[in-house]
GUVOBA-919463 format. One line per field, with one value per residue: residue in one letter; residue number from 1; x, y, z of N, C-alpha, C in turn. Coordinates in steps of 0.1 Angstrom, whole numbers, padded with zeros to 4 digits. Example, Ala and Ser with C-alpha at 12.3 -4.5 7.8 and 13.67 -1.06 7.14 Angstrom:
REM GUVOBA-919463
aa <- (A;S) .
i <- (1;2) .
nxx <- (0132;0128) .
nyy <- (-0057;-0022) .
nzz <- (0078;0071) .
caxx <- (0123;0137) .
cayy <- (-0045;-0011) .
cazz <- (0078;0071) .
cxx <- (0132;0129) .
cyy <- (-0033;0000) .
czz <- (0078;0079) .
***
This chain:
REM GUVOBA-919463
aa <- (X;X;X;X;X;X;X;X;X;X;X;X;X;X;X;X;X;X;X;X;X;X;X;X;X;X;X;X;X;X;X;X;X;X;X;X;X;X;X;X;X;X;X;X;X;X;X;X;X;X;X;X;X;X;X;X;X;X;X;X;X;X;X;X;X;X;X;X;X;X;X;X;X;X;X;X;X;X;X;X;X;X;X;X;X;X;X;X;X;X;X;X;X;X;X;X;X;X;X;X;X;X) .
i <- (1;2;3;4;5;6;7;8;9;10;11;12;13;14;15;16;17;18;19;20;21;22;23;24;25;26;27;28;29;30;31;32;33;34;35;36;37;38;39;40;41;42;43;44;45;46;47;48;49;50;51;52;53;54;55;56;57;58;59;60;61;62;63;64;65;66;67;68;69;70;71;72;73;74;75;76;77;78;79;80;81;82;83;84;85;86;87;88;89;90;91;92;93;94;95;96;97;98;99;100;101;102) .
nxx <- (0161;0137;0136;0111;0105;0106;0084;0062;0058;0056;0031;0015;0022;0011;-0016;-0025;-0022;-0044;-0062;-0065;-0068;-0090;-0109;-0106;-0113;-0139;-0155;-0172;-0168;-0145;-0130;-0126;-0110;-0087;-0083;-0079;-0061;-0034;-0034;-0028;-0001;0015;0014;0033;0056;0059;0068;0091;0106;0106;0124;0143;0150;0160;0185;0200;0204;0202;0189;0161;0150;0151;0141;0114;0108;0108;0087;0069;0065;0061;0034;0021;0023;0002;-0020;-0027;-0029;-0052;-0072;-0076;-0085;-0104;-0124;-0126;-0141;-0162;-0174;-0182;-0201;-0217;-0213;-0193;-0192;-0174;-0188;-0208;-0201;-0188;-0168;-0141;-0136;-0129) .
nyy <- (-0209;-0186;-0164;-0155;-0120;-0097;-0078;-0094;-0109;-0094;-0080;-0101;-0102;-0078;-0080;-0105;-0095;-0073;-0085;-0101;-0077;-0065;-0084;-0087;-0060;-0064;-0087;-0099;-0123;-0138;-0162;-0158;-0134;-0141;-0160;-0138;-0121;-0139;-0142;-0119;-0117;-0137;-0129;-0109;-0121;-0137;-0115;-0109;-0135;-0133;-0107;-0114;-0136;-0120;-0105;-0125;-0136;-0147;-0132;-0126;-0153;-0165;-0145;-0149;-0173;-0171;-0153;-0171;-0189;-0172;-0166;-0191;-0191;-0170;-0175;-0197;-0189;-0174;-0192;-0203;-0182;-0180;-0198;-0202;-0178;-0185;-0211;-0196;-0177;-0192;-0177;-0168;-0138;-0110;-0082;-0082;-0087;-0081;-0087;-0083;-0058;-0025) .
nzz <- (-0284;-0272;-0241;-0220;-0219;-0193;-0184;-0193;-0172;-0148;-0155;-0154;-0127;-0121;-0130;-0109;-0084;-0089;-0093;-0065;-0048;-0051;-0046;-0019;-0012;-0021;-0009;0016;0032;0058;0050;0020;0019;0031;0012;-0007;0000;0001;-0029;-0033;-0022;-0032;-0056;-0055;-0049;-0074;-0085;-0069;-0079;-0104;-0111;-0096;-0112;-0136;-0128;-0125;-0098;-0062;-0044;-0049;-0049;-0024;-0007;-0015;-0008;0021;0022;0010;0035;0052;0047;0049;0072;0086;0071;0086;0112;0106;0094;0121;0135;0124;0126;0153;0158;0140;0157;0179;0170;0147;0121;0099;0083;0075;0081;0097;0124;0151;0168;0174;0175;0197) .
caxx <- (0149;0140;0134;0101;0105;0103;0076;0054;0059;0052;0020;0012;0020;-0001;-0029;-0029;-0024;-0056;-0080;-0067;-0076;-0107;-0114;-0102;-0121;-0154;-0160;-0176;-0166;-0135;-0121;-0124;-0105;-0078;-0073;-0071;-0047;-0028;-0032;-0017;0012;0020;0015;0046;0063;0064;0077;0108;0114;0108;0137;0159;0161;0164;0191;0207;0211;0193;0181;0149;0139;0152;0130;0101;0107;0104;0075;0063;0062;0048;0022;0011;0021;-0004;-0033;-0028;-0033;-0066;-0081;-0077;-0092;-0120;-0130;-0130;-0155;-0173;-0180;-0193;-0215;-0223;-0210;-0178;-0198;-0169;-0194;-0221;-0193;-0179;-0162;-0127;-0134;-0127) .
cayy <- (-0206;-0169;-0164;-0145;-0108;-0094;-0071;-0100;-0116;-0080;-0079;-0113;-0102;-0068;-0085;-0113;-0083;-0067;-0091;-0102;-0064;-0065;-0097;-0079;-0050;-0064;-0101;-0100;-0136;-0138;-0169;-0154;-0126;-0144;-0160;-0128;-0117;-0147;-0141;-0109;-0121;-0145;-0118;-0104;-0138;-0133;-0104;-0112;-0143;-0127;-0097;-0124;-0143;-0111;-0102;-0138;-0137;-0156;-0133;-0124;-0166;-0167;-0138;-0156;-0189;-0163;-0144;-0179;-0193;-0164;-0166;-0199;-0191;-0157;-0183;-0208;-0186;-0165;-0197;-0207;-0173;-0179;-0213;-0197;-0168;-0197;-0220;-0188;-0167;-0194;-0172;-0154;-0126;-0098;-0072;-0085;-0092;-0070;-0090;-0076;-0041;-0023) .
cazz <- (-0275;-0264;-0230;-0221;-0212;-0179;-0186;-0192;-0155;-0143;-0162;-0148;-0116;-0118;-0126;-0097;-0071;-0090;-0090;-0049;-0042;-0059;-0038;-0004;-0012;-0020;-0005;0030;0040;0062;0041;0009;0022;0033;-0004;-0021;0006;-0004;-0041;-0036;-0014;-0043;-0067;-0046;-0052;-0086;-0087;-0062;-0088;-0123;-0107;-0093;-0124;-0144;-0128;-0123;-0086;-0057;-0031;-0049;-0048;-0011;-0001;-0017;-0001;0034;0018;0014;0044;0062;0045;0056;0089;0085;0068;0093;0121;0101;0097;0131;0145;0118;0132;0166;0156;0137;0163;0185;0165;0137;0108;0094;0075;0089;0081;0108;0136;0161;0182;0172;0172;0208) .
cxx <- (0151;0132;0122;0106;0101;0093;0063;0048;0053;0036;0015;0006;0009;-0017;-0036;-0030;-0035;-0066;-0079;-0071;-0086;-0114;-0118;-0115;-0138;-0161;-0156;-0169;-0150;-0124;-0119;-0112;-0090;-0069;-0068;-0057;-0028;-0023;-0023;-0003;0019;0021;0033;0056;0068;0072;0095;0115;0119;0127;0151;0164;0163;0178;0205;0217;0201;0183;0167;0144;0143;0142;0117;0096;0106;0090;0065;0060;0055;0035;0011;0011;0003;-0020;-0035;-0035;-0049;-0073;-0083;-0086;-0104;-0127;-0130;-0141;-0168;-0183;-0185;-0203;-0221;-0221;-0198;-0183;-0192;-0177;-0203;-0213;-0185;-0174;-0143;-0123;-0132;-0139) .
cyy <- (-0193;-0170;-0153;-0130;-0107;-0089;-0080;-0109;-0102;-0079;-0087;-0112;-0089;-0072;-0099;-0102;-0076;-0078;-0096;-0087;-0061;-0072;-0088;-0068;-0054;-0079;-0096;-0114;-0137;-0146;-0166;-0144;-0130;-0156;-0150;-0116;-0128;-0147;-0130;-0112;-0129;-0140;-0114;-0114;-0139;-0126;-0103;-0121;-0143;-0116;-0109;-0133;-0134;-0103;-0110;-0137;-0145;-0150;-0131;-0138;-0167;-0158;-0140;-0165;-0180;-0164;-0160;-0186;-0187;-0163;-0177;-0200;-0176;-0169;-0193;-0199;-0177;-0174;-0203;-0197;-0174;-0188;-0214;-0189;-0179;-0204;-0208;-0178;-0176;-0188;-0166;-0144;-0113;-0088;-0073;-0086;-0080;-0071;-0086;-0063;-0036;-0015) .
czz <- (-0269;-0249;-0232;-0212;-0196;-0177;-0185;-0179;-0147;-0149;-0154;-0133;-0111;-0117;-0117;-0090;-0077;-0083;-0074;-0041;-0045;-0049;-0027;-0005;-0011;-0021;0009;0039;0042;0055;0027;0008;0023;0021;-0014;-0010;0001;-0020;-0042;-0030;-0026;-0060;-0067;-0054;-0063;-0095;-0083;-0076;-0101;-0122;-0104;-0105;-0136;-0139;-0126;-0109;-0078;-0044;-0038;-0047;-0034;0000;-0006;-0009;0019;0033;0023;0024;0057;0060;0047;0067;0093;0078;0079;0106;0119;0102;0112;0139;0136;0124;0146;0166;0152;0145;0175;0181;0150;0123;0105;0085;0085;0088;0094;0123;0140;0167;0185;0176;0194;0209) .
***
């Protein structure tokens, strides 16, 4: 059995971090935003694990299992400031909302 290339996880991983910057870039809605911020974080993810097991060691899956949990500490607290904005202006369209900005 051959093991799949590195290059191919890398590919993988290039094109999850596209299409979550694509997202980021051009979806107005606060929750969408914070999936392709996610997609890209887990883009990341891939990358630490593809290197860690190409080099047969463990910090790249231990700085994933970080990576990962900040990132539902970092979604947990987005949706929570979304579902504050929500319930006072009725919409998360960050384009229409200013209530952040100084």
């Amino acid at each position: 059995m051959t093991a799949i290339p590195l290059t191919f996880y890398l590919g993988l991983a290039a094109l999850l971090f596209s299409i979550g910057l694509y997202g980021v870039m051009t979806h107005k809605s606060g929750i969408r935003m914070i999936m392709c911020i996610e997609l890209m974080l887990n883009s990341a993810n891939l990358n630490l694990v593809a290197f860690s097991s190409y080099t047969d060691t463990l910090n790249g899956q231990v700085f994933a299992i970080f990576s990962i949990a900040l990132a539902a500490a970092e979604a947990a607290v987005g949706f929570a400031i979304f579902m504050a904005i929500y319930r006072m202006h009725d919409k998360i369209n960050l384009d229409e909302l200013n209530i952040l900005r100084w």
